[in-house]
C-alpha positions as CSV (number, residue, x, y, z in Angstrom):
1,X,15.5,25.2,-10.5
2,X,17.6,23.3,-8.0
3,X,15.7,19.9,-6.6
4,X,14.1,20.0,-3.4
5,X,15.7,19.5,-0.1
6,X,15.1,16.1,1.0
7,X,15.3,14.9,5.0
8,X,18.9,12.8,6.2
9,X,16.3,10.0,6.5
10,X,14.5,11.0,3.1
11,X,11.2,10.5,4.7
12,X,10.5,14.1,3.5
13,X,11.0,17.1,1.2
14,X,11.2,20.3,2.7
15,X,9.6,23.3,0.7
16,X,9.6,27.2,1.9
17,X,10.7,25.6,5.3
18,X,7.9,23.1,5.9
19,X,8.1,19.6,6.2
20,X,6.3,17.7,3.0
21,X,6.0,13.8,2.9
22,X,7.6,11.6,0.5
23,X,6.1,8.8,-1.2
24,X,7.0,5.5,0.3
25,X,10.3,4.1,-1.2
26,X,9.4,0.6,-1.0
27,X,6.8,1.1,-4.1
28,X,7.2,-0.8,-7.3
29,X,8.2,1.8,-9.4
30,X,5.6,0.8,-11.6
31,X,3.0,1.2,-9.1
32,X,4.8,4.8,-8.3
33,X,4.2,5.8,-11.7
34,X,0.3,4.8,-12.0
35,X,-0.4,6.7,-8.9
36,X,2.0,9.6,-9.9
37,X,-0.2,9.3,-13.3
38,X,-3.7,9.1,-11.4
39,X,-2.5,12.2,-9.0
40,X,-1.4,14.5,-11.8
41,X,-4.9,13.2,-13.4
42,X,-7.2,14.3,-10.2
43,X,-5.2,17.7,-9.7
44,X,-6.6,18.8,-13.4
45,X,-9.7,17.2,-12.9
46,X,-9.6,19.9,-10.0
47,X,-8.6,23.0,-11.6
48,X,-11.3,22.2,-14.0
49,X,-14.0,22.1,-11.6
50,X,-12.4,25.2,-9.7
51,X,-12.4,27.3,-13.2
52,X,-16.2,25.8,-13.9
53,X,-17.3,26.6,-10.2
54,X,-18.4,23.4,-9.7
55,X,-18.5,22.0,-6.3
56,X,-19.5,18.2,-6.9
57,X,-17.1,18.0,-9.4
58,X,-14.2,19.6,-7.2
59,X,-15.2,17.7,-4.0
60,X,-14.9,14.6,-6.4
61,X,-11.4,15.7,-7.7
62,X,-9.7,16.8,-4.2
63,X,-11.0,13.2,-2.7
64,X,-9.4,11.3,-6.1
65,X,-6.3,13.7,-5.4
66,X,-6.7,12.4,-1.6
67,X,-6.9,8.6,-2.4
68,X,-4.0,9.0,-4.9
69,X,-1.8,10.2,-1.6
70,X,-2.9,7.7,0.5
71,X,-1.7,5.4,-1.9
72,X,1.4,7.0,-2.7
73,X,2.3,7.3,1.3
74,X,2.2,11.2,1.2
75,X,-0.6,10.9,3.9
76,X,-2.2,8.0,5.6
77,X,-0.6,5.9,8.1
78,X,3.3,6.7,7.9
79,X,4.9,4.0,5.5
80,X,7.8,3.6,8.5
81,X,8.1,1.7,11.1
82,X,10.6,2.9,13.6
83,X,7.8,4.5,15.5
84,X,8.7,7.7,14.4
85,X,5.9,10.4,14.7
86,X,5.0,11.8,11.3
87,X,5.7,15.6,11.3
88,X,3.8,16.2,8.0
89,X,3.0,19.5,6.9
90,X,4.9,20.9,10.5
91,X,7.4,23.6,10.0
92,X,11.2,22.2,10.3
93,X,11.5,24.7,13.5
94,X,9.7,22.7,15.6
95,X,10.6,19.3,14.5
96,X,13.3,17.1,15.0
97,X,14.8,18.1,11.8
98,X,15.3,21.5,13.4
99,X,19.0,21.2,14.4
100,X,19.9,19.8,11.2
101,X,17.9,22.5,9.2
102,X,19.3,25.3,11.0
103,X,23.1,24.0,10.5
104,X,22.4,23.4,6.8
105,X,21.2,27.1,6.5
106,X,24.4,28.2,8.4
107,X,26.6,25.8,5.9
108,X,27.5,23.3,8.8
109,X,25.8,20.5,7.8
110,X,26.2,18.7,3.9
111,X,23.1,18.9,2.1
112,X,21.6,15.1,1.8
């Protein structure tokens, strides 16, 4: 399995053609690895409650899973400050990253 495709300004990964957000650089690896830890945590604290059909348990887990992405700069607030819009979740077509995307897929641009 080949790693993701990351953004020319790594503020993303791009999976099936959709823009993902990374986790903000300028994190203590440390820190990183906590919240990395406490994600991975939530997201089986979710499958759990999905496989035991319990809803207070899963609305309990996704929120934990939410926090943990906050904190990681995945969502929230953008963790740059260029002014930049986020384009989270968008698909590369109609972003800013389209012209590079499309010239990558063609084999005109060097992969980042």
């Amino acid at each position: 399995m080949s790693p993701p495709l990351v953004t020319p300004d790594g503020r993303y990964l791009v999976v099936r053609g959709r823009l993902w957000r990374r986790a903000n650089p300028s994190l203590p690896e440390d820190t990183r690895k906590r919240l990395v830890a406490e994600l991975m945590a939530a997201r089986r604290e979710v499958g759990r409650a999905l496989r035991a059909g319990d809803e207070r348990a899963l609305r309990a887990a996704r929120g934990r899973v939410n926090e943990a992405k906050i904190a990681l700069g995945e969502r929230g607030p953008p963790w740059w400050s260029d002014g930049a819009p986020d384009e989270n979740r968008r698909l590369v077509a109609s972003t800013g990253y389209a012209r590079w995307y499309d010239e990558l897929l063609r084999g005109e641009a060097p992969v980042p």
